[in-house]
MARBA-3410 file (N, C-alpha, C, O; in Angstrom, 1 decimal):
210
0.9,-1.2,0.0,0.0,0.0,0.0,0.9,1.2,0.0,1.7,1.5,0.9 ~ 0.7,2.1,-1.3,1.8,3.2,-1.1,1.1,4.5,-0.3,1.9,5.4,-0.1 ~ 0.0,4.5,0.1,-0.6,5.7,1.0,-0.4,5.1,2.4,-0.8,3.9,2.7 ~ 0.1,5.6,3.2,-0.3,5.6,4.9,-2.0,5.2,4.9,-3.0,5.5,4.2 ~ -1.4,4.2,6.6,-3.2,4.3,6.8,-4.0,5.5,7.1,-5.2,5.6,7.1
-3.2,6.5,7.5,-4.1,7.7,8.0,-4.9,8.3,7.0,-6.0,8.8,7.2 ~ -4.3,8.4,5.6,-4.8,8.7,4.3,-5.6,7.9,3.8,-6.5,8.3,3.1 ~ -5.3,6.4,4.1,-5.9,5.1,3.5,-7.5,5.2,3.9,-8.5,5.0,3.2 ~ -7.3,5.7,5.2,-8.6,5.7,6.1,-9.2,6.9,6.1,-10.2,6.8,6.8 ~ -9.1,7.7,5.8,-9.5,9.4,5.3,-10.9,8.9,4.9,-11.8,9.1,5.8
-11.5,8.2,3.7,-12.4,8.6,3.1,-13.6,7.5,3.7,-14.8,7.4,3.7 ~ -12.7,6.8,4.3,-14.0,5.8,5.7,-14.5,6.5,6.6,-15.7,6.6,6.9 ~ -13.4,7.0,7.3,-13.8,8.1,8.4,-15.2,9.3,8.3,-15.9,9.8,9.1 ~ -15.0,9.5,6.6,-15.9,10.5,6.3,-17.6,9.6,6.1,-18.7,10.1,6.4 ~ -17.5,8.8,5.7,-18.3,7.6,5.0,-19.5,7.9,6.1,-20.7,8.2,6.0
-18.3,7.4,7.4,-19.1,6.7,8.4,-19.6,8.0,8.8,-20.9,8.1,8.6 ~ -19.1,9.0,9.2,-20.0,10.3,9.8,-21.0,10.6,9.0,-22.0,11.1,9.6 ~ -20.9,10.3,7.5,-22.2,11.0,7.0,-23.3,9.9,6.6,-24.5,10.1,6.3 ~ -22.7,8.5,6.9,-24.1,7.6,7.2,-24.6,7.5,8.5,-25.7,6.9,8.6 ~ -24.0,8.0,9.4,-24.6,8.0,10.8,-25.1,9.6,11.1,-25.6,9.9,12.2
-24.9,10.5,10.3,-25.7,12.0,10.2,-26.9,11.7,9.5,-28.0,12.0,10.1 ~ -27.0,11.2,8.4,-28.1,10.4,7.2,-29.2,9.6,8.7,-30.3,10.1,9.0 ~ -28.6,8.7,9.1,-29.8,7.6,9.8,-30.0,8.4,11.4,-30.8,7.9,12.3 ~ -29.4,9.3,11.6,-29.6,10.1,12.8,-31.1,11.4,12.3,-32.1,11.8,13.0 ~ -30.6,11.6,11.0,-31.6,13.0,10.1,-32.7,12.1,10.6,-33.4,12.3,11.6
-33.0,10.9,9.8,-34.4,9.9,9.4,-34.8,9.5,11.3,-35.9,9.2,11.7 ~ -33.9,9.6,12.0,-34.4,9.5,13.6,-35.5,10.4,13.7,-36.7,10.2,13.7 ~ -34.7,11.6,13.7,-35.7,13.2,13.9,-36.7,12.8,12.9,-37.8,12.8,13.4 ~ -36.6,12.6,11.7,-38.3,12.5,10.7,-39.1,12.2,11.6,-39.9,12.9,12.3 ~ -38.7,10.8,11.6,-39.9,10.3,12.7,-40.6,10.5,14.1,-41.7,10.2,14.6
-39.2,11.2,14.7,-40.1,11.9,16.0,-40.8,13.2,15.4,-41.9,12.9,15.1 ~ -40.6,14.0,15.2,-41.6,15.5,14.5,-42.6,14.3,13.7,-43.6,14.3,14.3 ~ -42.6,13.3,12.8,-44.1,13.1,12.3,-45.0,12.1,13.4,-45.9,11.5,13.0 ~ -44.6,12.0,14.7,-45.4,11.3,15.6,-45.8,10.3,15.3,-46.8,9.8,15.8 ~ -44.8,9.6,14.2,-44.9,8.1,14.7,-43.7,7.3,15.2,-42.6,7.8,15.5
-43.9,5.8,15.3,-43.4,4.9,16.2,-41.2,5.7,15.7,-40.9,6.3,14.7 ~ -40.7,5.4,16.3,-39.7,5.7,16.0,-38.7,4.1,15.7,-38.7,3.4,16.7 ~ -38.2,3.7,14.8,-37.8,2.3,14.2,-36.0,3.0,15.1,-35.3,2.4,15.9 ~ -35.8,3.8,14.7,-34.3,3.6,15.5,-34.1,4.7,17.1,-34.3,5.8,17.4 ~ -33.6,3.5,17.7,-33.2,3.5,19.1,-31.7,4.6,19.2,-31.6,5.6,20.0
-30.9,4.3,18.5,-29.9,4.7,18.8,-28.8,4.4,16.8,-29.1,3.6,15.9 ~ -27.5,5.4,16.8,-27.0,5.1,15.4,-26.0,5.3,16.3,-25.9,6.1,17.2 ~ -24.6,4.0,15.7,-23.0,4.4,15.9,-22.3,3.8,14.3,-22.7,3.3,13.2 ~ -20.9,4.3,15.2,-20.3,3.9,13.6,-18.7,3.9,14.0,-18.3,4.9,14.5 ~ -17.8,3.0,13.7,-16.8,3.1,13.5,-15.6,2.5,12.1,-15.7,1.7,11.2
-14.8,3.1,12.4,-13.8,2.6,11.0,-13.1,1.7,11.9,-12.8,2.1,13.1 ~ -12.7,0.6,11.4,-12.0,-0.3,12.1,-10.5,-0.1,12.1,-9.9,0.3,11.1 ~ -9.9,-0.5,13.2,-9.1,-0.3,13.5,-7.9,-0.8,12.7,-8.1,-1.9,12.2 ~ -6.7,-0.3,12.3,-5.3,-0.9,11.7,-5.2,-1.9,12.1,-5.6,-2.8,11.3 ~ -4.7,-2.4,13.3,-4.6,-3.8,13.6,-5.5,-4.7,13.6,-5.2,-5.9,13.6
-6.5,-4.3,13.6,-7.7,-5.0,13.6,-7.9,-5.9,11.7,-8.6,-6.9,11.4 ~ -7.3,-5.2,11.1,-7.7,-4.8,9.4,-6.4,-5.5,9.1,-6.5,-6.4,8.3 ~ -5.5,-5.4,9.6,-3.8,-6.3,9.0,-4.8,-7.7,9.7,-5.5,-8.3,8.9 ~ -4.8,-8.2,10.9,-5.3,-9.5,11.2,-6.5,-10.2,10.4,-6.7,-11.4,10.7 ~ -7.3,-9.4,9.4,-8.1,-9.5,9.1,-7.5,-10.2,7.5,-7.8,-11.2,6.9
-6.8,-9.2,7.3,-6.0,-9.7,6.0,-5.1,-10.7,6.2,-4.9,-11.1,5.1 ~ -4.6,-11.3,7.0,-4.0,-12.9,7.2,-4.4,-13.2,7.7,-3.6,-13.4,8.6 ~ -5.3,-13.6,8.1,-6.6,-14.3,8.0,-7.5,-14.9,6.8,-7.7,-15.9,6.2 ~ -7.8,-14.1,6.7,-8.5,-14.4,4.7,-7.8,-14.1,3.9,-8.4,-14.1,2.8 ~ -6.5,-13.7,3.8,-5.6,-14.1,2.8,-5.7,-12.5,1.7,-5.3,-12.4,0.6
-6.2,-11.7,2.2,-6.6,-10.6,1.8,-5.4,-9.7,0.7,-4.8,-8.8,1.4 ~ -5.2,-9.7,-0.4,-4.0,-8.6,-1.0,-4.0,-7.6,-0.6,-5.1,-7.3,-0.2 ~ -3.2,-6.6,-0.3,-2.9,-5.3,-0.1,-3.8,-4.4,-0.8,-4.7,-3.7,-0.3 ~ -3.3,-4.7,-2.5,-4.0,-3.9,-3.9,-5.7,-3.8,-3.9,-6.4,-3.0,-4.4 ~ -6.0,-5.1,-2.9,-7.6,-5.4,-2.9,-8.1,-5.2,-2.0,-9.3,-5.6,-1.9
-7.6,-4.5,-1.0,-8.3,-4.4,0.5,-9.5,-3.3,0.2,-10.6,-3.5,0.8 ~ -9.5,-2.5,-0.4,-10.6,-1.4,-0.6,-11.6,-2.6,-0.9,-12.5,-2.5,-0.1 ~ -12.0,-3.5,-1.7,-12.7,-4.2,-2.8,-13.0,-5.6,-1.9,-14.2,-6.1,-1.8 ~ -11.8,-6.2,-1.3,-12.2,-7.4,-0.5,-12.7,-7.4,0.6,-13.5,-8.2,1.1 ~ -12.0,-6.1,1.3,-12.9,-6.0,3.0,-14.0,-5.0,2.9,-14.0,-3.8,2.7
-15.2,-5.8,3.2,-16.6,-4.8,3.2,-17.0,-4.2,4.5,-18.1,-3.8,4.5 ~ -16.0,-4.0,5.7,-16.4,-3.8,7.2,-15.7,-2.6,7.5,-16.0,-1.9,8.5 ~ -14.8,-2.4,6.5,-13.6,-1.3,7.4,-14.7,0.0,7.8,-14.8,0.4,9.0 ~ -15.5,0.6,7.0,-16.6,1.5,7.8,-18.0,0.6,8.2,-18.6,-0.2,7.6 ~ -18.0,0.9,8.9,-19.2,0.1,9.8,-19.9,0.8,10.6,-19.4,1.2,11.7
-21.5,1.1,10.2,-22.2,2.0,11.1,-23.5,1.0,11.7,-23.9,0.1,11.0 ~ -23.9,1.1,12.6,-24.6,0.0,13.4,-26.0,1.0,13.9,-25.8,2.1,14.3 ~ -27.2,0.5,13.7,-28.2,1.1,13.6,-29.1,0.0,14.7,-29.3,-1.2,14.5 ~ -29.6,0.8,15.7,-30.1,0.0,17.2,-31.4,0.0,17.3,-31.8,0.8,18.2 ~ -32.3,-0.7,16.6,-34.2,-0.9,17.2,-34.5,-1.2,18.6,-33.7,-1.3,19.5
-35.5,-1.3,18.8,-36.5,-1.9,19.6,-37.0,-3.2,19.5,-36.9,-4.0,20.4 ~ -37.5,-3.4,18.3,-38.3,-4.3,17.8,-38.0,-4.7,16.8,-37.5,-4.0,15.9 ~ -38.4,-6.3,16.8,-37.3,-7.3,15.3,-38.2,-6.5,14.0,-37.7,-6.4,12.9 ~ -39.3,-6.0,14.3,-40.0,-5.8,13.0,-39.4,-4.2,12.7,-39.7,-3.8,11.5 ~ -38.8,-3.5,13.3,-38.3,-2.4,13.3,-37.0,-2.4,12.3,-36.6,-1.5,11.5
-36.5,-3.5,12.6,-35.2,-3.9,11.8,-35.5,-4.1,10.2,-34.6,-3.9,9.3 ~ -36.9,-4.5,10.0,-36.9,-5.1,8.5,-37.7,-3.8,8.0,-37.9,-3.7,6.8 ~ -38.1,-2.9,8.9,-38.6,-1.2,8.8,-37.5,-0.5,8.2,-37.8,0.2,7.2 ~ -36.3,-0.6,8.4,-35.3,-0.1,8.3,-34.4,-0.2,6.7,-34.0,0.6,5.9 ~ -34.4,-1.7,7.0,-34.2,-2.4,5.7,-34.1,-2.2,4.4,-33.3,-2.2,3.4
-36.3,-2.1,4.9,-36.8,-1.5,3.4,-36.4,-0.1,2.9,-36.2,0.3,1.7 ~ -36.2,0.6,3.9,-36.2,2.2,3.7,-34.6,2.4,3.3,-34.3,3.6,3.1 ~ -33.8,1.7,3.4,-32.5,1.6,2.9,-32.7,1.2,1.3,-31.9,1.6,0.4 ~ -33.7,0.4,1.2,-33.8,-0.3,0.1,-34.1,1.0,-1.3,-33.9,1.0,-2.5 ~ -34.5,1.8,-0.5,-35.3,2.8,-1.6,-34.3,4.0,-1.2,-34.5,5.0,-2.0
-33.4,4.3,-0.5,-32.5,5.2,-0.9,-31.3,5.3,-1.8,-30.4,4.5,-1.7 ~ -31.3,6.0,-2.3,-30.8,6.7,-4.1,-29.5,6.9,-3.7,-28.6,6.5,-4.6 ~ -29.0,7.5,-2.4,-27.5,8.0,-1.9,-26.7,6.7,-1.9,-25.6,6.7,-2.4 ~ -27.2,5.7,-1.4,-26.1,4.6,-0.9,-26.9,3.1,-1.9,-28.0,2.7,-1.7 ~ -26.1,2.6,-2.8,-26.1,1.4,-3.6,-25.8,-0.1,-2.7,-24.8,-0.3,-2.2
-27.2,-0.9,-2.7,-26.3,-2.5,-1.9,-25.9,-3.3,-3.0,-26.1,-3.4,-4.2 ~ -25.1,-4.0,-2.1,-24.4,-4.8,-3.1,-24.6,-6.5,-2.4,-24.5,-7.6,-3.1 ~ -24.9,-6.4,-1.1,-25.4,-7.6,-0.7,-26.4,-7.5,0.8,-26.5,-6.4,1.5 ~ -26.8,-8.4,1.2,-27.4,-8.4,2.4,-27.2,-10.1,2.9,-26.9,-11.1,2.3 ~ -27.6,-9.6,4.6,-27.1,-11.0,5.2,-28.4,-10.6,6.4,-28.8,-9.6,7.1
-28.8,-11.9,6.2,-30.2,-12.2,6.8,-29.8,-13.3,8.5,-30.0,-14.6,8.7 ~ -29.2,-12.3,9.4,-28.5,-13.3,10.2,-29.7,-13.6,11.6,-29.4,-14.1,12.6 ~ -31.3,-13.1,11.1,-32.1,-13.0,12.0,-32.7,-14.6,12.1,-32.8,-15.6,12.8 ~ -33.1,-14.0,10.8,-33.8,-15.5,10.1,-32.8,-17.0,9.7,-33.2,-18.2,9.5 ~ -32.1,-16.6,9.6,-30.7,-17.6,9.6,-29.2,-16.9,10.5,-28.3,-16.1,10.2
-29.8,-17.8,11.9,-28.5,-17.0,12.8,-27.2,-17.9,12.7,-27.3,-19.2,12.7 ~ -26.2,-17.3,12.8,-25.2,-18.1,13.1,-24.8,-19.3,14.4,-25.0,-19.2,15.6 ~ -24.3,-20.1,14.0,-24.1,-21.5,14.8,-23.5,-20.9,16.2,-23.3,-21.8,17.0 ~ -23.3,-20.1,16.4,-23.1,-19.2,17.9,-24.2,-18.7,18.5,-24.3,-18.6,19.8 ~ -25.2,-18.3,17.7,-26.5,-17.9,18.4,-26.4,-16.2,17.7,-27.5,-15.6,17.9
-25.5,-15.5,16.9,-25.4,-14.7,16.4,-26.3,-14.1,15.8,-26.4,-14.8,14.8 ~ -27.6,-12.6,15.8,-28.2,-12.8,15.2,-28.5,-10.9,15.0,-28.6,-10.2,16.0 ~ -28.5,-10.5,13.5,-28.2,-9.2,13.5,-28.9,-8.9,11.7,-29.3,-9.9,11.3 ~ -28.9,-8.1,11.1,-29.1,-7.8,10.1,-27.8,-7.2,9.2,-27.5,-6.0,9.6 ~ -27.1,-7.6,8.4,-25.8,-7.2,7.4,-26.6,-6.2,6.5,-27.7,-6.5,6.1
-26.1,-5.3,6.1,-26.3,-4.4,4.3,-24.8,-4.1,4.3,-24.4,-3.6,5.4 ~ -24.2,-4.3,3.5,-23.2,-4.1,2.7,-23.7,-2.8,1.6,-24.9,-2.9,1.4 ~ -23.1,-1.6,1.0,-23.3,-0.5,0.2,-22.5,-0.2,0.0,-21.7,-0.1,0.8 ~ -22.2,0.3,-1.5,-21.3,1.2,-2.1,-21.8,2.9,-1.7,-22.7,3.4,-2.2 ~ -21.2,3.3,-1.1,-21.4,4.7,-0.6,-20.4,6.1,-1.5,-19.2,6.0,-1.8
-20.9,6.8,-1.7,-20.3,8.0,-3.3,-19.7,8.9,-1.8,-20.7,9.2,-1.1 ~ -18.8,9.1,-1.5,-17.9,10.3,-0.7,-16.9,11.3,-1.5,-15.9,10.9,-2.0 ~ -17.3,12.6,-1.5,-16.9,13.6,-1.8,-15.5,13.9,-1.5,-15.6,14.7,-0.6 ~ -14.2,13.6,-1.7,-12.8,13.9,-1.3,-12.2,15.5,-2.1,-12.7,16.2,-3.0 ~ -11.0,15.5,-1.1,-10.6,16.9,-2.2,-10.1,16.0,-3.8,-10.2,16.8,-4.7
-9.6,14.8,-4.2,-9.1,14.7,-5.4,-10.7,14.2,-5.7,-10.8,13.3,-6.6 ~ -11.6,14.5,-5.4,-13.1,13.9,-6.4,-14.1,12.7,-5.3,-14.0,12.5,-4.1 ~ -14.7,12.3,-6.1,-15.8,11.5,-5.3,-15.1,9.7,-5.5,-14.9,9.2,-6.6 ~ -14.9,9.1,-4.2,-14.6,8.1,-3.9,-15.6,7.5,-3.7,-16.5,8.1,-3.2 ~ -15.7,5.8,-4.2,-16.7,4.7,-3.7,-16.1,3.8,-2.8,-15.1,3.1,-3.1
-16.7,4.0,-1.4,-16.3,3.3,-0.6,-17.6,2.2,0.0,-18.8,2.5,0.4 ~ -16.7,0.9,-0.1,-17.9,0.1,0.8,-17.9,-0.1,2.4,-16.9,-0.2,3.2 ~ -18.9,-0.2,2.4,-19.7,0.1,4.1,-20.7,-0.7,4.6,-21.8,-0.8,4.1 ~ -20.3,-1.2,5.7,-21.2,-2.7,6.2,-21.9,-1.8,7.2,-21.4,-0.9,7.9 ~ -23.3,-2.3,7.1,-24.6,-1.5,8.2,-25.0,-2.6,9.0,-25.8,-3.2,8.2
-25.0,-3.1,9.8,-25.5,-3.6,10.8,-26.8,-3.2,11.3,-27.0,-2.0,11.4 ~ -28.0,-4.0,11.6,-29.5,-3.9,12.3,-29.7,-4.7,13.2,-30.2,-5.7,13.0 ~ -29.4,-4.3,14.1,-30.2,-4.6,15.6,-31.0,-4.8,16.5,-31.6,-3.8,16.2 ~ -31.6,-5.1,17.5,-32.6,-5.1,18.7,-31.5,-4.6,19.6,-30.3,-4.6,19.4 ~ -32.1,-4.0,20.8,-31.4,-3.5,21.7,-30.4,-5.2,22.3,-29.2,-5.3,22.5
-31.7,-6.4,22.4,-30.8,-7.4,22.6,-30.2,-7.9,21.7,-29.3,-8.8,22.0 ~ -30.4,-7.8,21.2,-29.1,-8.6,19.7,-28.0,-8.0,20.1,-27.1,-8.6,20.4 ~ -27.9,-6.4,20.1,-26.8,-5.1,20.5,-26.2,-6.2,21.6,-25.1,-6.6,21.3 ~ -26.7,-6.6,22.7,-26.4,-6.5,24.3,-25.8,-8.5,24.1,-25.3,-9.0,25.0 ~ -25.9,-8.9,23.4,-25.3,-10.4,23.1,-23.8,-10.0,22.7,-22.7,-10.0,23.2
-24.6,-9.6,21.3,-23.0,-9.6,20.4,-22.0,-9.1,21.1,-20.9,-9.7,21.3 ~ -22.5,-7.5,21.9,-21.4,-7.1,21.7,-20.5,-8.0,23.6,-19.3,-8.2,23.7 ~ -21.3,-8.1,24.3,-20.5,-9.2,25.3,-20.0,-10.5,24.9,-19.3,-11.2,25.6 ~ -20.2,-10.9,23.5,-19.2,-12.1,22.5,-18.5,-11.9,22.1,-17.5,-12.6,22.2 ~ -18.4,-10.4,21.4,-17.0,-9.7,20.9,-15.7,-9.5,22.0,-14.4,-9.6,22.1
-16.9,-9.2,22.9,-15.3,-8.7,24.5,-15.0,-10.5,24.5,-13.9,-10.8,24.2 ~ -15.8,-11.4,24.9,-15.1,-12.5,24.9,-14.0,-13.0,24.2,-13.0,-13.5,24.6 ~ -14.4,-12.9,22.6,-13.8,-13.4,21.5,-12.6,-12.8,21.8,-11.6,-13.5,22.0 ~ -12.5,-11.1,22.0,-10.7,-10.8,22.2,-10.1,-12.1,23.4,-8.9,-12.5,23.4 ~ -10.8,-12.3,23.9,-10.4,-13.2,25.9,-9.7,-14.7,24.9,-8.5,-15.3,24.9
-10.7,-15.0,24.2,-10.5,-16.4,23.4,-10.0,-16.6,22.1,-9.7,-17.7,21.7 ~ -9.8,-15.5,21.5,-9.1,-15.4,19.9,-10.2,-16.7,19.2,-9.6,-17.6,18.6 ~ -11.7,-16.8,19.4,-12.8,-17.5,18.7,-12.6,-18.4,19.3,-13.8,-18.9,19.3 ~ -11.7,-19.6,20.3,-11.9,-20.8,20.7,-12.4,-20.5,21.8,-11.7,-19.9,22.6 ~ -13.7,-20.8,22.1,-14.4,-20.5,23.3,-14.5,-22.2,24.1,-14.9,-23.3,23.6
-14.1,-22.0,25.5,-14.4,-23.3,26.1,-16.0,-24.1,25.6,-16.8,-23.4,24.9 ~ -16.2,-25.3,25.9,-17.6,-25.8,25.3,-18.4,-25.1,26.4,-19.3,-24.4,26.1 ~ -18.2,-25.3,27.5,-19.1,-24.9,28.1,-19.5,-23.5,28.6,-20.5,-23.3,29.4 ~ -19.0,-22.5,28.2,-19.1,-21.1,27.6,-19.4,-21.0,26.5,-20.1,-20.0,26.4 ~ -19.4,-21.5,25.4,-19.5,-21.8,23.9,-21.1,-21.9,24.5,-21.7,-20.8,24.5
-21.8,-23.3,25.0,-22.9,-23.6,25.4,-23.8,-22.4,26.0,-24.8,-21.9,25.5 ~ -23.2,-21.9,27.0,-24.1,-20.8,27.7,-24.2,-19.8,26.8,-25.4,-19.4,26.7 ~ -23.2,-19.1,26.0,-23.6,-18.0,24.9,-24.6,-18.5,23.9,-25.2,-17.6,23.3 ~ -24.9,-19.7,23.5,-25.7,-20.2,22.6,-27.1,-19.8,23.5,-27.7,-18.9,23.0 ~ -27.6,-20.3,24.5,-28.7,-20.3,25.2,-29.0,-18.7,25.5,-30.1,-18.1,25.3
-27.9,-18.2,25.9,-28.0,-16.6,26.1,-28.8,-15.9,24.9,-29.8,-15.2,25.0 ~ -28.0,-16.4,23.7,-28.5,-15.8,22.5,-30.4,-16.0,22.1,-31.3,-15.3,21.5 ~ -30.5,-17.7,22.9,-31.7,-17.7,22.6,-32.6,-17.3,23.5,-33.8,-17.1,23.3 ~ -32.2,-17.2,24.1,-32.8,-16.0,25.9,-33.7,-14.8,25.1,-34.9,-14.5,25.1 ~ -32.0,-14.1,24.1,-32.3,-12.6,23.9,-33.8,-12.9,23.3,-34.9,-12.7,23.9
-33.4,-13.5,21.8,-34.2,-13.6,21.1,-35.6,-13.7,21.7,-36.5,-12.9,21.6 ~ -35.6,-14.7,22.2,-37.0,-14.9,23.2,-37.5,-13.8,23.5,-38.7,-13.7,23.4 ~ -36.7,-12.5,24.0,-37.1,-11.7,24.6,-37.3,-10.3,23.2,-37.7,-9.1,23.3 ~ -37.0,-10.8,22.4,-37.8,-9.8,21.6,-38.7,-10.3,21.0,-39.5,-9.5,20.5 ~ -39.0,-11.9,20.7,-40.3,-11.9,20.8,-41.6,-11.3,21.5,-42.6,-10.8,21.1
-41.0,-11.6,23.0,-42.5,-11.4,24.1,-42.2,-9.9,23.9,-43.2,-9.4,24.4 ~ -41.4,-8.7,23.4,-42.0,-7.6,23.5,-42.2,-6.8,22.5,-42.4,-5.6,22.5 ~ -42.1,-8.0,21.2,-42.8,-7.4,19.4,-44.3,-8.0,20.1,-45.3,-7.3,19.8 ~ -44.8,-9.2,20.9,-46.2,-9.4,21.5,-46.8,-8.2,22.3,-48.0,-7.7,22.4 ~ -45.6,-7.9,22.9,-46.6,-6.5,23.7,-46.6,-4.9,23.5,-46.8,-3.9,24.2
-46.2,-5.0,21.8,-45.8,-4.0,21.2,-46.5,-2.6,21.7,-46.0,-1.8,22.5 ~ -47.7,-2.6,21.3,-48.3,-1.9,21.4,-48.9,-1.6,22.7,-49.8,-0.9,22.6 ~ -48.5,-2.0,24.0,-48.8,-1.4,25.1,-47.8,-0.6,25.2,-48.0,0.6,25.3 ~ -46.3,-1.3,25.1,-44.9,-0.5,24.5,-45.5,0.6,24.5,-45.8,1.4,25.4 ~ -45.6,0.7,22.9,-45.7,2.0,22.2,-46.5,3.4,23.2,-46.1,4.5,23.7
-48.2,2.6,23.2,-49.1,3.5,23.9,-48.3,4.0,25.3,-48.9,5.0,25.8 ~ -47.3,3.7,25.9,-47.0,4.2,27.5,-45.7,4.7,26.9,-45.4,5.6,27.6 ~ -44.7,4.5,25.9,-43.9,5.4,25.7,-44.5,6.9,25.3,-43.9,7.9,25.6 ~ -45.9,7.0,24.5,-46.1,8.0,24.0,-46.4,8.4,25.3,-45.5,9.0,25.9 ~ -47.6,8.1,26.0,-47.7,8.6,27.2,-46.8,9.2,28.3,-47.3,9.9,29.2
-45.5,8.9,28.3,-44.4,9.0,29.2,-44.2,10.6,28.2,-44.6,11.6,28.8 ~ -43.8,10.7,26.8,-43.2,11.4,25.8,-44.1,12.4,25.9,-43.6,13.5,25.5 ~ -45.5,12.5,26.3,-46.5,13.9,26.0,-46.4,14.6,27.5,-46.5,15.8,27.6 ~ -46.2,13.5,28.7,-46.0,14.4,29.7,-45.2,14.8,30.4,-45.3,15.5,31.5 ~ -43.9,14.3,29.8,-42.4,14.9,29.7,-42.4,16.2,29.1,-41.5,17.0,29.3
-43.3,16.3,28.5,-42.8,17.8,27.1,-43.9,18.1,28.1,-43.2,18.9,28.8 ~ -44.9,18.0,28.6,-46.2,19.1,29.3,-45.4,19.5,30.4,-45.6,20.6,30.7 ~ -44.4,18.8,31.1,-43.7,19.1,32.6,-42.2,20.4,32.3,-41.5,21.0,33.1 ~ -42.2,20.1,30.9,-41.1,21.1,31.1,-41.7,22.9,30.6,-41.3,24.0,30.4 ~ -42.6,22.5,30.6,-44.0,24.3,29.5,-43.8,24.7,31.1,-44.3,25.7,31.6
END
């Protein structure tokens, strides 16, 4: 690679701020039009150098091809409530003009043999640089607050274990995961009490501060 990573990583850095300004805007739509709000929370980071060299011996990744073979290095993570909130999301990704997919990963409906279970969009994203408009790809992540609250206590593990997890840790994160799940079942069932007492909490929050 003849650029430094600080340069290498210039136009990810930018990526991720203005897909997480984009899904933060679409937050605000939906509180001003007074309905249900599909996102909880938006983050985003560019992955780390070390993180991106391990990544590349590992999968065997070329230097010349890392823009093209690694689809993660920008990564913005977008946080629901509710599983149906996630495929709310989805769609409305589906019809924006700014950002092109190029794949998706259905890790709800087909979770990984860990109990892993999240929404993937992969997108070619157009970023404005000083030498012209770069295309950079960007993995989106879709969440439940518990899917968020699994993964990311697997991830701190996985640094502990470098992926070989004892069986019987291996075992309890499996059950954990189906714990979460469970639990966004029973509260896409009680959606709508949800909803009705968040608004309620939300109209006399705003009446207490007049």
């Amino acid at each position: 690679m003849t650029k430094t990573w600080d340069d290498f990583l210039l136009p990810y850095e930018q990526t991720v701020l203005e897909i997480k300004a984009k899904f933060l805007a679409l937050k605000k739509q939906f509180e001003r039009s007074q309905k249900h709000v599909p996102i909880e929370f938006v983050v985003g980071r560019v992955k780390p150098v070390d993180s991106i060299v391990e990544k590349m011996r590992r999968r065997k990744i070329n230097r010349e091809r890392l823009a093209i073979d690694m689809e993660d290095i920008a990564g913005v993570r977008i946080i629901c409530q509710f599983v149906d909130d996630i495929y709310q999301i989805v769609k409305l990704i589906r019809k924006r003009k700014d950002m092109h997919i190029i794949d998706e990963r259905d890790y709800i409906l087909n979770k990984k043999p860990s109990g892993y279970r999240s929404y993937h969009i992969v997108v070619e994203y157009p970023v404005q640089m000083l030498e012209g408009q770069k295309t950079i790809l960007a993995e989106i992540q879709i969440r439940t607050l518990a899917m968020n609250f699994w993964a990311t206590i697997e991830h701190s593990l996985n640094y502990k274990y470098q992926g070989e997890f004892p069986e019987v840790l291996e075992n309890r994160l499996q059950r954990a995961a189906e714990a979460a799940f469970q639990l966004d079942k029973e509260m896409t069932a009680i959606r709508e009490e949800i909803q009705e007492a968040q608004s309620l909490f939300s109209y006399k929050r705003g009446h207490t501060k007049e």
